[in-house]
C-alpha positions, 0 to 999 in steps of 0.5 A: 279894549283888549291888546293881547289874546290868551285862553281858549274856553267855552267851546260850545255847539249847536245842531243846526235845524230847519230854522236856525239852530238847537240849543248851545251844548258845550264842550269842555276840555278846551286845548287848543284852536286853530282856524285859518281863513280859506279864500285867495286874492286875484288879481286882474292885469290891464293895461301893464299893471293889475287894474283890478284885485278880488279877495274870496271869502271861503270861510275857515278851516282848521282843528279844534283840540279838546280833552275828550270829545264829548258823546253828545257830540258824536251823536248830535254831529258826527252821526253816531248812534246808541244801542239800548246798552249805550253803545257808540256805533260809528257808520259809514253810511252815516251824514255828518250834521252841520253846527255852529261853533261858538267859544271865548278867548280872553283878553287883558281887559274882557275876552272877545266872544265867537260863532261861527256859522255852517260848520262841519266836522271831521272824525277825530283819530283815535289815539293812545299810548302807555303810561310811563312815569308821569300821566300825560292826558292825551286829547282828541282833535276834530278838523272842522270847516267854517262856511258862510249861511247862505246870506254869505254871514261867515262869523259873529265876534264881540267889539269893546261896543258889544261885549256889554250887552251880549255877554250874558246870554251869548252861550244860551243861543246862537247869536244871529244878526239883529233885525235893526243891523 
């Protein structure tokens, strides 16, 4: 088992679909990902002490920052379309389509892999500067938020027990709950 974390990288996601969800694409270019828990505890006073306290799971949110975000993902996720010269078009009128995310971080031993579930995607800003003396690469950043399925399933994360055994084919498909769970 692992006792330090380090390194995002293989930042994948799938469309979701009537059933389930597409084909894992990835995104490469990986820089950085934060994503902080949504929910708050409440508690309940009787009797002069809190007899009783509630935690609420709101799933996550927060940013993904890659070096480029990728045209397939504009398309498959952000709603953007091609004309017949391969031109972006962006469109306000245009439905953000919900995904799954799925991506590594290492370990000192095996990394610990991810999906998260239900998950939607702001536009990135567009950002740029002039180049000075050295070439500093600029990035894209996407706020995205991470909802439960409607069975209330949040994420999936690999154990020191699972990581074997789902390792291989963990980017080929979103992994979903196995029937004998």
């Amino acid at each position: 088992m692992s006792k330090v974390k380090f390194n995002i990288k293989n930042v994948h996601y799938a469309p979701q679909e009537e059933q389930g969800y597409g084909a894992p694409v990835a995104i490469p270019g990986a820089v950085s990902l934060s994503l902080e828990q949504q929910g708050e505890i409440t508690p309940f006073y009787a009797d002069g002490i809190v007899y009783y306290q509630s935690a609420s799971n709101g799933g996550y949110s927060g940013d993904l920052e890659v070096a480029l975000i990728p045209d397939k993902f504009r398309e498959d996720i952000l709603g953007e379309e091609a004309d017949s010269n391969g031109v972006l078009f962006e469109n306000s009128n245009a439905e953000a389509n919900p995904f799954a995310l799925g991506f590594q971080i290492d370990g000192d031993t095996e990394p610990t892999l991810f999906w998260f579930y239900n998950c939607t995607a702001t536009r990135p800003n567009i950002d740029a500067s002039t180049t000075e003396d050295t070439k500093e690469p600029g990035t894209d950043t996407l706020t995205i938020s991470c909802a439960s399925k409607e069975d209330g399933t949040v994420r999936a994360k690999t154990t020191a027990t699972s990581y074997a055994a789902v390792k291989d084919t963990w980017f080929t498909s979103v992994y979903e709950k196995s029937e004998d769970a």
